[in-house]
Every structure is written in C-alpha cells, then in structure tokens.
C-alpha positions as CSV (number, residue, x, y, z in Angstrom):
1,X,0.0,0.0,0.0
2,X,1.3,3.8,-0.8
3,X,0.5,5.5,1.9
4,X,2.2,8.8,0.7
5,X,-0.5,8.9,-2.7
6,X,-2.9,10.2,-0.4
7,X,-0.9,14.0,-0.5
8,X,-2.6,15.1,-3.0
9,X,-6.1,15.2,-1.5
10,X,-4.7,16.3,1.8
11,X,-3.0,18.8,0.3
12,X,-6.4,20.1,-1.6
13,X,-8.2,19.6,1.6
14,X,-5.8,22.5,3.4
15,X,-6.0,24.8,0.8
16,X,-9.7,24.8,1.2
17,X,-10.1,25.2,5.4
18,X,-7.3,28.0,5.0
19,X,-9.1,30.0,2.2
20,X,-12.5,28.7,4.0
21,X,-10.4,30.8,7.5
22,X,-9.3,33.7,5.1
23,X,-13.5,34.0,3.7
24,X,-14.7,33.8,7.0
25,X,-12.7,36.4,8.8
26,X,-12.8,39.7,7.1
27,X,-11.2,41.7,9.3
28,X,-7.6,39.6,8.3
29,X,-6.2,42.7,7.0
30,X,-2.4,42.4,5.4
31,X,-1.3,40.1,8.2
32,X,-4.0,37.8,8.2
33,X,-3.6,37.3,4.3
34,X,0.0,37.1,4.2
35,X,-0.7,34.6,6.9
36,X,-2.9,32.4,4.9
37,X,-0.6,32.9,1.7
38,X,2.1,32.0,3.9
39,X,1.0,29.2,5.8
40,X,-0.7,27.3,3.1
41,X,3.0,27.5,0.8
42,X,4.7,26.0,3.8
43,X,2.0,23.1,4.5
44,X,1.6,22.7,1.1
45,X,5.7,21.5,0.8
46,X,5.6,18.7,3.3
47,X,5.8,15.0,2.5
48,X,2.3,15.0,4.1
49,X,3.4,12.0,6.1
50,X,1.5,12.4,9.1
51,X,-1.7,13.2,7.5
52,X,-1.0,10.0,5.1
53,X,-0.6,7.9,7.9
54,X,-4.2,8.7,8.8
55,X,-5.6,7.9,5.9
56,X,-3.2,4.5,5.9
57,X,-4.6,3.7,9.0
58,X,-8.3,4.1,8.7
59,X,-8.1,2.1,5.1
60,X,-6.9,-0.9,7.3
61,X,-10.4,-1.1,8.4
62,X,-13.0,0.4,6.1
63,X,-12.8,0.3,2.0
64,X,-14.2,4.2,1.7
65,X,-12.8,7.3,2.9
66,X,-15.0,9.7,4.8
67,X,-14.3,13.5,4.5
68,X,-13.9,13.8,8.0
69,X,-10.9,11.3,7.9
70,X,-9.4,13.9,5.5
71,X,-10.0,16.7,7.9
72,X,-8.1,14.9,10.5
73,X,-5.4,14.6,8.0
74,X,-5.3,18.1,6.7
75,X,-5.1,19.0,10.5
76,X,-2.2,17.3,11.6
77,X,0.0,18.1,8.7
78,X,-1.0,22.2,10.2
79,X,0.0,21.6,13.4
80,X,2.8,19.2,12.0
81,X,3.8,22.8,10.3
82,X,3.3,24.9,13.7
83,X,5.8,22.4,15.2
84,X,8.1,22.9,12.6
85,X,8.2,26.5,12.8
86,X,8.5,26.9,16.2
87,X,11.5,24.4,16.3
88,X,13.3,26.2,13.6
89,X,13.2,29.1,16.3
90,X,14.8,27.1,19.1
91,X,17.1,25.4,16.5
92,X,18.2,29.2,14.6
93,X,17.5,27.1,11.3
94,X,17.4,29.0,8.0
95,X,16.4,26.6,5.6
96,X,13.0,24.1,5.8
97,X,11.6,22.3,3.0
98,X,13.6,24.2,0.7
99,X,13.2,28.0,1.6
100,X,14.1,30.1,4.0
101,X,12.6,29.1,7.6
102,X,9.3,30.8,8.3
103,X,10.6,33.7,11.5
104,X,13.2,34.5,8.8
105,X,10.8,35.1,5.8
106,X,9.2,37.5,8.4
107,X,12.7,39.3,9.5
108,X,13.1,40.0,6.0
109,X,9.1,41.4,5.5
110,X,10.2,43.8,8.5
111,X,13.2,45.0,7.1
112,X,11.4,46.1,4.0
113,X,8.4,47.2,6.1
114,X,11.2,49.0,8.4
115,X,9.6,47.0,11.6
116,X,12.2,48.1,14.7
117,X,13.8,44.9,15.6
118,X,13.1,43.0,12.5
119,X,14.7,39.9,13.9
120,X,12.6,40.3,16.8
121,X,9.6,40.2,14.8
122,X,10.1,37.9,12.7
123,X,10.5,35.0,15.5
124,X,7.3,36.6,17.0
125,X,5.2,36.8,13.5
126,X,6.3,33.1,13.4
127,X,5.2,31.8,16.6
128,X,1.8,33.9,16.0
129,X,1.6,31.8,12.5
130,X,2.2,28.6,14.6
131,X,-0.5,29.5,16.8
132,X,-3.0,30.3,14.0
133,X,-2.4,27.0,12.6
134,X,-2.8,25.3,15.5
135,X,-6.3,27.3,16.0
136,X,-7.0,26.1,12.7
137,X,-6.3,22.6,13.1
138,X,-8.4,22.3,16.4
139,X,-10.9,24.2,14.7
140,X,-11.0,21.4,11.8
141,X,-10.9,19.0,14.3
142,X,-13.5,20.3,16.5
143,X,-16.4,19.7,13.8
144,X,-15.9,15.9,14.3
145,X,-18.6,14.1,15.2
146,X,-18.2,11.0,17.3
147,X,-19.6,8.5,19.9
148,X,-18.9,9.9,22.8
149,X,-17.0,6.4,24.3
150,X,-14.8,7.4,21.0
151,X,-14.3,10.9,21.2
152,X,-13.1,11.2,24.9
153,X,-10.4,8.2,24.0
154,X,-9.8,10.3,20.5
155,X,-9.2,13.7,22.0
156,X,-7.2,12.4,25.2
157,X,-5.1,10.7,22.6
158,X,-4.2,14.0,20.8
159,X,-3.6,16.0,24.2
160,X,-1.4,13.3,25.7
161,X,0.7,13.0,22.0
162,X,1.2,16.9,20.9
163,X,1.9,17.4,25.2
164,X,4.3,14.7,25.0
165,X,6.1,16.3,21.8
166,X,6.5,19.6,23.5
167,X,8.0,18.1,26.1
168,X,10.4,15.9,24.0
169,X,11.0,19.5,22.4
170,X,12.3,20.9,25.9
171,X,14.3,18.3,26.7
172,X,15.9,18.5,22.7
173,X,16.6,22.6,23.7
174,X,18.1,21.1,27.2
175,X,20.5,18.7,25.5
176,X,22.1,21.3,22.5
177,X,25.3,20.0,21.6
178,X,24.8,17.2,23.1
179,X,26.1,14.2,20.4
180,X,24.9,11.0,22.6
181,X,22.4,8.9,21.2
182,X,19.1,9.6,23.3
183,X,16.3,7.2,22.2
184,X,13.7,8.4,25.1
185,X,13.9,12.0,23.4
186,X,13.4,10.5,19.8
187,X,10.7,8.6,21.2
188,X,8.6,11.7,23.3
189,X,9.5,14.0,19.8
190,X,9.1,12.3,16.5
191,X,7.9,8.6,17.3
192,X,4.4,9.3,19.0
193,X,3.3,12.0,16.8
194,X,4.7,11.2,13.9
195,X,3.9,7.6,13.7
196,X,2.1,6.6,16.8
197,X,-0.7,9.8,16.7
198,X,-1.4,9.3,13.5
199,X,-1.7,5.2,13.3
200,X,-4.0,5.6,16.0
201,X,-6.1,8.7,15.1
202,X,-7.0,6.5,11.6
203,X,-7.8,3.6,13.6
204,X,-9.7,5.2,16.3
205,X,-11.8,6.9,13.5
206,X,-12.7,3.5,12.0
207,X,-14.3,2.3,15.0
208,X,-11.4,1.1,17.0
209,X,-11.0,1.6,20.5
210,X,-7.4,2.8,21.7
211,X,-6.9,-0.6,24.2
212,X,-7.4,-2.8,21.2
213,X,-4.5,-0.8,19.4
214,X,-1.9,-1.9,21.4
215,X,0.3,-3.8,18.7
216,X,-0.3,-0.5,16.4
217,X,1.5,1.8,19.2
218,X,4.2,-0.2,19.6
219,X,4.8,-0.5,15.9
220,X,4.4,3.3,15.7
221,X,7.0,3.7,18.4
222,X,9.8,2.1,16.8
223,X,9.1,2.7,13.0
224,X,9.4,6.4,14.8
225,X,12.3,6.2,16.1
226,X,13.7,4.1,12.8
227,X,12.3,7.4,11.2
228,X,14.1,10.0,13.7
229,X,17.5,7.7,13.2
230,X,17.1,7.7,9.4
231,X,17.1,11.4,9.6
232,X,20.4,11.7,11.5
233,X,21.5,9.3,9.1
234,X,20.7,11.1,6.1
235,X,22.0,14.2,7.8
236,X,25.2,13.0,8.8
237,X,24.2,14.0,12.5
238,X,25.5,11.5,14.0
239,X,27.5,8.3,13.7
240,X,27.2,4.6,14.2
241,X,23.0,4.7,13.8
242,X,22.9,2.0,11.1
243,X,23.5,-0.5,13.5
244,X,20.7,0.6,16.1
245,X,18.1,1.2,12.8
246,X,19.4,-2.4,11.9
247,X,18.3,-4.0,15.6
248,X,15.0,-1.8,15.8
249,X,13.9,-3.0,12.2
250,X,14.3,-6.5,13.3
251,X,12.4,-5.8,16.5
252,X,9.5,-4.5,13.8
253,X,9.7,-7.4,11.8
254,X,8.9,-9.7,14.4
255,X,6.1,-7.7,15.9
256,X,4.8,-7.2,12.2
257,X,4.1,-11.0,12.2
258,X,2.1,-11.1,15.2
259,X,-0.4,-8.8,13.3
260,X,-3.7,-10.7,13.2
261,X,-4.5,-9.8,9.5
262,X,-2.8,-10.3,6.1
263,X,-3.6,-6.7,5.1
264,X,-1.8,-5.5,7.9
265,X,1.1,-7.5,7.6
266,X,2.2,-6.0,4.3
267,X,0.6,-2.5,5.3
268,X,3.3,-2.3,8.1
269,X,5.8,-3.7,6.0
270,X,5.3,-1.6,3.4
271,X,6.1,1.1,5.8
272,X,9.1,-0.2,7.4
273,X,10.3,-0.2,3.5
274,X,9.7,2.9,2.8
275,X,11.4,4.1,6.5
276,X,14.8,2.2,5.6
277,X,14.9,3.2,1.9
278,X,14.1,6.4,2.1
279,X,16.6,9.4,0.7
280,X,14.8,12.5,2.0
C-alpha cells in the first residue's frame, strides 16, 4: 500500500479550510492574508506524512474514505507545520523544505516594512503563525462528530501526543550539543506524533477503541524512532545509527508478524520499507 498517494487530497483539503479561515474572517487585514498565503505554501511542501498515515490507517479497516478522515489529516499536517516552525526558532534554522525558515521570511518582510527589531519580529510573527495554525487545526478537528466512548479516547489521545512532543522539544533545547544517542527524546519527539498519533487517530476513526491498538503503538514507536535515526543518518548528524536502525527494524519485523491480519502485515511492512529506503 502507498501510503504517501494520499498527499494530493490532503494537500487540496488545506487549501480549502485556510481560504475557508481567510472567507470567513474579514477583518484579516495584510497580516492575516500574508498569513494564509504563507501558511498554506509551507504546509503545502511537506511529504504529508502524518496526515497519510491517517488515511493508511483508517483504510486498514473500512474500504471508503469519509471526509472527516481527511480533515483529520489536513489537521495534523497544520500543526505538523506549527511544530516545525516553532522548532526552527529554538534550533536558529534557515532553511526548511527548501526555503528560507518561516521567523526569517518574516525578518526580511520587516526589514522592507522597516519593523524596529526586525529579527525580533520575525520569530514573533512566526510563533503567531504557529499558533493560528494550531487554532485552525483544532478548529478542523472540532467539527468531528463522534460516539462519545470514541471521542473522549480520541481527544485524550491527541492532548497526551502533541503534550508529549513539546515536552520531548524541551528536553531537545536542554541537551544542545549534546552528540549521545538519546532514544527516550526520539521517542517523546518524532515517534508518538509522527507515527504513533497518527496510526491511532485513523484507527480510532474507523471504530477502533485505543486498548485494542496496542500492537499499532508499539509499531508506531519504533518505526518512529527508525524514522528519527534515518534522519540523522541522512543528515550525517550523528555516527554509528545503522546498527541501532538495523536491531530496531528487526524488532519491527517480528512484531509485524504477530499482526492478526494479512492486510496489515504487508501495510506495516510496506512502511518499514519505505522508512529504511528512504533518501529524503
């Protein structure tokens, strides 16, 4: 299965809550255009990854894809982007997904709009941009409409992931510099929201409850942390990962098999595929 087709429509369903947001709020002004222009260019240049995963997920269990699945999707690839943002601030990146990061874009707008401070603003325009997507998201999210069993384990499941990332972000700032391998921090940052949120949104959304998804978040854990190791890989970060991606695949493998359904079996592997292969 090709879990990373589904962009497309992801992609088409952000365009259409931002300039739904940008309709709907007349009173934007410059800022709150630029904002929409801005934000939707940035989302728009993601792998979609997160949001695919959704969609992955839910297919597992039902053949037909419900708009609201979509919206979930659409929503976490925006607050996928208000993460990024902010942690291009802490980090004092300049480049993401091949531009400059989003608080410079804005230094640059106030040096042309002769803002005071123009660095200063920039990093605040950007975490304001990170909060409206956030608002956004939560907004698209809101207009779910659930069992209420499901949507108390649905929205817990969101609070404790995105709570658990900003953590794992803290404890990223409180180890700068630091070059030793630190697979509890790869877990709290990239493995439950990037793999483990989203694997569990799509099946929660099909019907699942979260108890019955325990083989799903354990999977999600490590194909996470495979992810986050990748990255350092790919990035020459550090040295010496192959060896830990190498023992953490196999770990996969075997807990792939236990899965109790064919389709699921070659889903996940698929995945795992796609995590060890991957150039970008």
């Amino acid at each position: 299965m090709n879990f990373l087709k589904y962009k497309p429509r992801i992609d088409r369903r952000i365009s259409e809550l931002l300039a739904k947001s940008e309709k709907n709020l007349p009173i934007l002004g410059y800022w709150g255009r630029d904002a929409m222009k801005r934000l939707r260019s940035f989302a728009l240049r993601g792998k979609s990854l997160r949001g695919s995963l959704v969609l992955f997920s839910y297919r597992l269990f039902k053949n037909v894809l419900k708009p609201e699945v979509i919206d979930v999707a659409a929503a976490l690839e925006l607050i996928h982007s208000a993460l990024l943002i902010q942690d291009d601030i802490m980090d004092e990146d300049e480049v993401r997904r091949g531009i400059k990061t989003i608080h410079l874009q804005y230094a640059g707008l106030g040096q042309i709009k002769k803002i005071p401070m123009p660095r200063h603003f920039g990093e605040s325009a950007a975490v304001c941009l990170s909060d409206i997507a956030f608002f956004l998201a939560f907004g698209a999210l809101g207009r779910l409409r659930f069992k209420a069993a499901l949507a108390k384990d649905f929205w817990e499941l969101f609070s404790q992931e995105l709570a658990t990332t900003a953590v794992g972000q803290m404890e990223e700032a409180a180890s700068f510099g630091i070059k030793r391998l630190n697979l509890n921090l790869y877990r709290a940052k990239t493995a439950r929201y990037t793999f483990v949120l989203p694997l569990l949104a799509g099946a929660m959304l099909a019907g699942k409850r979260r108890s019955e998804l325990k083989k799903f978040e354990k999977l999600g854990e490590i194909l996470g942390v495979i992810f986050q190791l990748k990255d350092d890989e790919l990035d020459k970060k550090r040295s010496g990962t192959g060896k830990e991606i190498l023992r953490l695949a196999r770990k996969a493998e075997r807990l792939i098999l236990t899965l109790p359904a064919p389709k699921q079996k070659e889903a996940f592997s698929g995945i795992l595929a796609y995590n060890l292969s991957r150039l970008s």
